[in-house]
C-alpha positions in Angstrom: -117.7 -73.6 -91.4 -117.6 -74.1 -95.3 -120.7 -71.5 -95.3 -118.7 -69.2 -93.3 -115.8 -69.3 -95.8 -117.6 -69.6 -99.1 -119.0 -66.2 -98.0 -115.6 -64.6 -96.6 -114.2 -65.3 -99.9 -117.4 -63.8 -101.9 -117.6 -60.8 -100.3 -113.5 -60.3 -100.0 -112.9 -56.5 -98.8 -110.2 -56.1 -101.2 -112.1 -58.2 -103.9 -109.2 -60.4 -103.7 -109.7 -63.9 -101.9 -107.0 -65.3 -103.7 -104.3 -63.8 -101.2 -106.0 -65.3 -98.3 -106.0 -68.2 -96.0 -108.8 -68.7 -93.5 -109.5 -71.7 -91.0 -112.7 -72.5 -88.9 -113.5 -74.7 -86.7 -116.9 -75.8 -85.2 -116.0 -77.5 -81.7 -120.1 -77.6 -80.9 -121.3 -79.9 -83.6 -119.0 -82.8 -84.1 -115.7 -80.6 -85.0 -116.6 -79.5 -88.5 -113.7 -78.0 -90.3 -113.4 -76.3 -93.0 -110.6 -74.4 -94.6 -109.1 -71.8 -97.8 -106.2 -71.4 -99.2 -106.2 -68.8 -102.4 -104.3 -69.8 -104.8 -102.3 -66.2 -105.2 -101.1 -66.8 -101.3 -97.2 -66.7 -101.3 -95.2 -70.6 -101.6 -95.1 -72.6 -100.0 -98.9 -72.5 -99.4 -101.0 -74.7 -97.6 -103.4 -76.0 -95.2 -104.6 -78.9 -93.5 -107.5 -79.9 -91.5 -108.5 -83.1 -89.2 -111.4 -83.3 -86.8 -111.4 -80.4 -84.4 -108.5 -78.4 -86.1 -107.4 -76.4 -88.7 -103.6 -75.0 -89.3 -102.9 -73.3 -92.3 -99.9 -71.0 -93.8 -97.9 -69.6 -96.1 -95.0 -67.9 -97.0 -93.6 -71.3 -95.3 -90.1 -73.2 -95.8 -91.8 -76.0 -96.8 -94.9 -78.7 -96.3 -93.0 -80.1 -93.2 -93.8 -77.3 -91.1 -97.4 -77.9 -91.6 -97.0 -81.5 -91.1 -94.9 -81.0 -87.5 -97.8 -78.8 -86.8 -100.1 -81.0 -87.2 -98.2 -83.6 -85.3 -97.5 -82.0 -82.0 -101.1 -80.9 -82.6 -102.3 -84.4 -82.2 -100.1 -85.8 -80.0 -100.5 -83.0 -77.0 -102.8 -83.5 -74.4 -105.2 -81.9 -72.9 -106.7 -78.3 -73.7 -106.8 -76.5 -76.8 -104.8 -73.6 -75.7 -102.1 -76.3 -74.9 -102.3 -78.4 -77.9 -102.0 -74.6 -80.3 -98.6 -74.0 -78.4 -97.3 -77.1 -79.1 -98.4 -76.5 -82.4 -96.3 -73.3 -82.4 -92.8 -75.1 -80.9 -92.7 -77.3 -83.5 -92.8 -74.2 -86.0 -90.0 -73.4 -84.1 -87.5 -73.3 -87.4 -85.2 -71.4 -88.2 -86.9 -69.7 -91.4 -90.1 -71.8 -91.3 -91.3 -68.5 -92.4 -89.3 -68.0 -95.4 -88.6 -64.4 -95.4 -87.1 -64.6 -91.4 -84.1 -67.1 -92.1 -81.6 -63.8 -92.8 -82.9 -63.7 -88.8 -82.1 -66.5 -87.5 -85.3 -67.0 -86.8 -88.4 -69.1 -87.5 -91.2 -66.4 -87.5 -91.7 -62.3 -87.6 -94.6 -62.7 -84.7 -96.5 -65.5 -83.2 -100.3 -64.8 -81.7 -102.6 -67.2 -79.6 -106.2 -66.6 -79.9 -109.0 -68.7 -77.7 -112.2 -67.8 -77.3 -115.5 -69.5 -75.2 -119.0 -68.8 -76.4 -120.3 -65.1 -75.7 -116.5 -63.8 -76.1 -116.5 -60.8 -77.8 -113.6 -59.3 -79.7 -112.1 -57.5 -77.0 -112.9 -60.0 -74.3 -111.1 -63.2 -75.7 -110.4 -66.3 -73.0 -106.8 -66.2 -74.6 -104.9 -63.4 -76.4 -101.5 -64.0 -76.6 -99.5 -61.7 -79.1 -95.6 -60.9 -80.2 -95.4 -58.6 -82.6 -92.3 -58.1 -84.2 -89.6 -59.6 -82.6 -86.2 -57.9 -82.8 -83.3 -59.3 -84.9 -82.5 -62.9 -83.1 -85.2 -63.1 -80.8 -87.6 -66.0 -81.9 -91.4 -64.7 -81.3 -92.3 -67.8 -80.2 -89.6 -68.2 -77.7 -91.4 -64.6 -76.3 -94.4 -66.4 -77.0 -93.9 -69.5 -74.7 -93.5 -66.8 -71.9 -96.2 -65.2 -72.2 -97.9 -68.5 -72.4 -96.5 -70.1 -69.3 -97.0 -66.7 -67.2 -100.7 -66.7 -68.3 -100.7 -70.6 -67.1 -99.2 -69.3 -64.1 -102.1 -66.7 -63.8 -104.9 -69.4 -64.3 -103.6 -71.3 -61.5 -102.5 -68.2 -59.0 -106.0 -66.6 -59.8 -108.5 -69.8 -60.0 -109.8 -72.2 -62.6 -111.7 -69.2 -64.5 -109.3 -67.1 -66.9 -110.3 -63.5 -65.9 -112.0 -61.9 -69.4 -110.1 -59.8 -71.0 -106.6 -61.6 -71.0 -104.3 -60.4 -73.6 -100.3 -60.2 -72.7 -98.3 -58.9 -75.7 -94.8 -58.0 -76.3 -94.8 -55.3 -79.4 -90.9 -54.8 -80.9 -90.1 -52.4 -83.7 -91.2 -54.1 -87.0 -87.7 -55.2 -88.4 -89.2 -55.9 -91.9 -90.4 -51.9 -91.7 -88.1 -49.8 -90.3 
């Protein structure tokens, strides 16, 4: 993982790794971890990482966000996909992201991501996305729906997640009209 960044950050697109965050996590070889916060990311700016997990951020209210992360992180049970949207409830602030508290809401969007070995970009176990919630509607209330109806799926359909499963809700940007 630390190879993976060191060379993300090298060979920056822009030329300018010091406005990014990136997280990886090896789950095949003893959870290796590694993670990057550039130092030109937007306060409050941060990231933490534990054996099997990475959760970074920025633009944040503050370091508890991260640290409630974190917490509901490692006290959920059971799979990864479940453990993330605990993650994302206890997020659930109003203005954890800093520029959404004129909202009345914690974030601007909320995404789930989860993918096995031979996924491919487009064919992801998991892809969960909310895009630009409208004013007063928390993405990650939308979010827990779409997570609990792709739950719903999993059980309905069979053990195997069908490749391929992305549920998104896409709103009008409200920070770009």
């Amino acid at each position: 993982p630390q190879a993976i960044i060191d060379s993300l950050v090298m060979h920056d697109a822009q030329n300018n790794p010091t406005i990014r965050q990136y997280g990886i996590v090896d789950l095949t070889n003893g959870g290796r971890v590694a993670a990057y916060t550039g130092v030109n990311c937007t306060n409050y700016k941060n990231h933490i990482t534990g054996l099997n997990y990475s959760i970074q951020g920025n633009i944040l209210l503050g370091p508890q966000i991260l640290d409630s992360m974190q917490a509901a992180f490692l006290r959920t049970p059971g799979t990864i996909s479940a453990k993330l949207m605990a993650a994302m409830l206890s997020a659930k602030v109003v203005g954890a992201d800093s520029r959404c508290a004129s909202w009345n809401t914690s974030s601007k969007s909320a995404f789930i991501r989860v993918a096995k070995p031979g996924d491919t970009t487009g064919t992801l176990y998991l892809d969960l996305k909310v895009l630009n919630a409208p004013f007063g509607r928390d993405p990650i209330d939308s979010m827990k729906v779409l997570y609990n109806n792709w739950l719903t799926s999993i059980k309905t359909l069979s053990t195997e997640v069908p490749q391929n499963y992305l549920l998104e809700q896409n709103f009008p940007n409200p920070f770009n009209p």
